[in-house]
N, C-alpha and C positions, 0 to 999 in steps of 0.2 A: 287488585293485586298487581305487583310490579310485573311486567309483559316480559322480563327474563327470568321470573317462577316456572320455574316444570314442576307440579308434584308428581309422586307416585299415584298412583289407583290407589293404595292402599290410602295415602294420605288424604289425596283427594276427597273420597269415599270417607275420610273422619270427617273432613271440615264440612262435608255434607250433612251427614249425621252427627255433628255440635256434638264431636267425641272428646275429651283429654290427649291432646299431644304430646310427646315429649322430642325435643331437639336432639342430636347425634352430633359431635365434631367425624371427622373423618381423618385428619392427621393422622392420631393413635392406630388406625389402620393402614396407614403407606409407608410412613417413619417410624413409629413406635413400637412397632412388632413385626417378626420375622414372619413371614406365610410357613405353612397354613394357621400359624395359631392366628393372626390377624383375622382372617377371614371367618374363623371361627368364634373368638370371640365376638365379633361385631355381629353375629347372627345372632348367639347365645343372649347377648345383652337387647338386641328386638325382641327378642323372646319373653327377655323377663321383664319387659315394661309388657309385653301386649298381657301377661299372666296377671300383671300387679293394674290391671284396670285402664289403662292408657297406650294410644298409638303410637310405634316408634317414629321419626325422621332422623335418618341418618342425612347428613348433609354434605356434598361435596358441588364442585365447578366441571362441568362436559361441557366440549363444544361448544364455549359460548354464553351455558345456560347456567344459573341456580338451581340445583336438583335439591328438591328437600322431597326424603325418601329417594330411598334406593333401590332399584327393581336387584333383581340375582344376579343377573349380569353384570350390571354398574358396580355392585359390590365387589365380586371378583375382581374385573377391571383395573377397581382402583385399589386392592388388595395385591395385584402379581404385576401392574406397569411401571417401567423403572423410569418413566420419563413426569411423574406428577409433583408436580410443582407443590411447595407448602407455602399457601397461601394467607396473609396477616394482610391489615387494614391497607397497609402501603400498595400489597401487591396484586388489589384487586380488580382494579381496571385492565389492569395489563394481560390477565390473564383472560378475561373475560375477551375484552376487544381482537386477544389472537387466537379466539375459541382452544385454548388450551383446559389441558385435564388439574385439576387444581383439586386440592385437600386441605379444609378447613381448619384452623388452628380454633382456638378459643375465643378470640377476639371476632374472626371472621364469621364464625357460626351465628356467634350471638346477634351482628350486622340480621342475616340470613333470616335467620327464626324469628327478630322483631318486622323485619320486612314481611313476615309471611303471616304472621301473628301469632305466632307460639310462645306461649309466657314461661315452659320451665325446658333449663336446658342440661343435660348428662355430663359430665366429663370424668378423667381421673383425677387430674392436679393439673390446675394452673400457674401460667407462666407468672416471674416477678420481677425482683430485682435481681440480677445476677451477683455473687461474691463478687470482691474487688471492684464495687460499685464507684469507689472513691477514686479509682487509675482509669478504669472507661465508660462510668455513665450507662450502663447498659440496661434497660428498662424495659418489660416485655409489652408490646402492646395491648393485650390481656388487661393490664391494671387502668387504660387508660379508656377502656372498652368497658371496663365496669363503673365506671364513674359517671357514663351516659348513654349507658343503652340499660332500657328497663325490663330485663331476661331477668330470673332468676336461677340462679349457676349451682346446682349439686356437685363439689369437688372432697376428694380427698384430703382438703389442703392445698397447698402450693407445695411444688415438685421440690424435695427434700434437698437438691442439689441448689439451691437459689439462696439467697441472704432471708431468711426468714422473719428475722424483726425489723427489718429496711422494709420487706414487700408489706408488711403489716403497718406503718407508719404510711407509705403509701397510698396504702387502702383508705387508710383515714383519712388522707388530703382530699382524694379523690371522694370524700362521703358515703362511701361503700360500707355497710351494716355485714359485718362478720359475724354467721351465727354458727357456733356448734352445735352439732345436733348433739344430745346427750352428753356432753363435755363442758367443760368450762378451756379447755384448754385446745391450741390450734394443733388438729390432728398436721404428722407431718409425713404423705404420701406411704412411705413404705410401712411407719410406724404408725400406731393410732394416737400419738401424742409429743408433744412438743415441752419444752418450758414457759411459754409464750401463753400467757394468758390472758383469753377472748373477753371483751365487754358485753358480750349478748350468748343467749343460749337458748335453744327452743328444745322441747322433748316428743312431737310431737309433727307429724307434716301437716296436720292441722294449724297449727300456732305458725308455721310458714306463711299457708295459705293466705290467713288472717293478713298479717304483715301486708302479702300482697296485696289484698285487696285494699288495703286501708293508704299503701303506696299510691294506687290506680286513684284512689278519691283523690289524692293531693297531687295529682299529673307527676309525680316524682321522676325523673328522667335517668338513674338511677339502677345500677342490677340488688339484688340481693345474694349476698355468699353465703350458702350453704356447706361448712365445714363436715365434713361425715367420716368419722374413722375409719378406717380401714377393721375390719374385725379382728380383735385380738390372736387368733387361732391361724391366721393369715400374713401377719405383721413379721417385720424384720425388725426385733428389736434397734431404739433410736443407738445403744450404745454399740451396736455391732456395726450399724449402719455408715455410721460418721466418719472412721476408720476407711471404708470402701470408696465412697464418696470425695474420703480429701483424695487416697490413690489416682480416682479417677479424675478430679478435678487439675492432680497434678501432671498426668498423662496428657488432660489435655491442651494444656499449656507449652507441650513439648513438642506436640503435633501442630500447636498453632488456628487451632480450631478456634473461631470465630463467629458473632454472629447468631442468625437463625440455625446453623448450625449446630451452635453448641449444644442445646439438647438433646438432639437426638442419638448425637454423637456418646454424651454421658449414659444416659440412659443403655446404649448398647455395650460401654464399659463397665456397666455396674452392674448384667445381666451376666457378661463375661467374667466377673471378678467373683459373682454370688453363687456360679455356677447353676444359672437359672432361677436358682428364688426369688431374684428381683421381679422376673417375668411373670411368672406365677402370681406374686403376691401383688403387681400391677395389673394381672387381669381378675383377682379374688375383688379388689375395691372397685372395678370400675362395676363386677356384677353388682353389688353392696350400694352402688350409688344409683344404679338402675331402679333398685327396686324402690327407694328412698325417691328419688323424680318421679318415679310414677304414682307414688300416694300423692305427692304433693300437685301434683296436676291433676288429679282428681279428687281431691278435694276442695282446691281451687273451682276448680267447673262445676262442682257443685255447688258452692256459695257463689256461684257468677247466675248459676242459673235460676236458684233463688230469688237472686236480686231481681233478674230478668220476668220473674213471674209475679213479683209483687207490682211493678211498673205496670203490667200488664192486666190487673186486676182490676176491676171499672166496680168504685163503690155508687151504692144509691144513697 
């Protein structure tokens, strides 16, 4: 292991006992939600991988180090400090080399988790192509992070505020297997569904697993994108949403918001503009995707360790 890994006890203690892990970004906890709901979710969601058969690793940057797992402290920490950096591929030396406090984007976790060897990793929605892609080029590093690191990514879609059939053409450059789970169609973050319709679909975190492992045969270098609805009962209708969305996209244009910034920034104008149900309905998918990573890494480990045991068999 890379000698700037710190795990948890808790995590350590899995990779001892050849348990199912499941990867955490930590962004959606420093930037993506207000305290204490941040804090709360991020517990609630270790929770429901440890229920659904698999070990959490929430993942962030202390001091220095790669923390995969979060002890209670580190979490709050990086839940109530106003000085933590949101850290993407570009910015991860820098943060490391001035032992600053750092929170994982999507991109950066995935680096993380492949370094540590975790093969499935949590999120809400990931980053894309930003609107007005054609005036600034704006391309999240997330899409170029799944084209060569071989995680596979349980998302709600990509974040409803981005160019959604740009990031999905993207995807496809980059070789990236877009699968919805139970859909044909690409869930879109707040909504469970899109017009955008997926080339692959799986029913099953079984037929995930599979994929992976049949990835591993052929060294595929590679993530796999796991599409997952948002649950219907939870969703902000797409035609309510759009509406809020341009508001906030036009708002933020007049602020001049730029950048890694822009996310977070919308995301908080569209929590403002929905009167919280965006909040809400962004912490209802990421439990939804919790539970969904955690079959799929243990089912995984269990056809690794099959494998594992038939290698291991001495015929006469």
């Amino acid at each position: 292991m890379n000698s700037l890994i710190k795990f948890s006890q808790e995590v350590e203690q899995a990779i001892n006992d050849r348990k199912p892990i499941v990867a955490l970004e930590s962004t959606i906890i420093s930037h993506g939600m207000p305290y204490p709901q941040n804090v709360e979710m991020a517990r609630t969601v270790e929770q429901i991988i440890r229920d659904h058969g698999a070990v959490p690793a929430t993942i962030a940057i202390m001091n220095g180090e790669l923390k995969v797992g979060l002890e209670a402290e580190d979490l709050e920490l990086l839940a109530t400090a106003e000085n933590v950096s949101k850290v993407s591929r570009r910015d991860l030396s820098e943060v490391i080399a001035s032992k600053g406090l750092g929170a994982t984007t999507v991109a950066t976790t995935m680096i993380i988790a492949h370094m540590a060897g975790i093969k499935v990793f949590v999120t809400g929605g990931i980053g894309g192509v930003h609107r007005g892609y054609e005036e600034h080029m704006d391309v999240s590093a997330d899409l170029v992070e799944l084209g060569q690191t071989p995680v596979t990514v349980v998302c709600a879609g990509a974040k409803a505020i981005l160019d959604l059939p740009r990031t999905l053409e993207y995807l496809e450059t980059q070789g990236v297997p877009v699968m919805g789970y139970q859909t044909d169609y690409l869930p879109a973050f707040f909504s469970s569904t899109s017009d955008y319709k997926l080339n692959s679909r799986v029913d099953s975190a079984l037929e995930v697993a599979q994929r992976m492992v049949s990835a591993d045969m052929m060294e595929l270098k590679g993530a796999h994108l796991v599409a997952n609805p948002i649950p219907k009962e939870h969703e902000i209708p797409q035609s309510e949403i759009d509406g809020i969305i341009a508001q906030a996209l036009a708002e933020e244009r007049e602020a001049g918001v730029k950048g890694k910034d822009s996310t977070p920034f919308l995301l908080a104008k569209i929590v403002e503009l929905t009167e919280g149900r965006s909040l809400a309905a962004n912490i209802e998918l990421v439990y939804n995707n919790a539970r969904l990573g955690a079959e799929i890494a243990a089912e995984y480990h269990q056809i690794k360790n099959a494998q594992e045991a038939m290698k291991n068999i001495s015929f006469v």
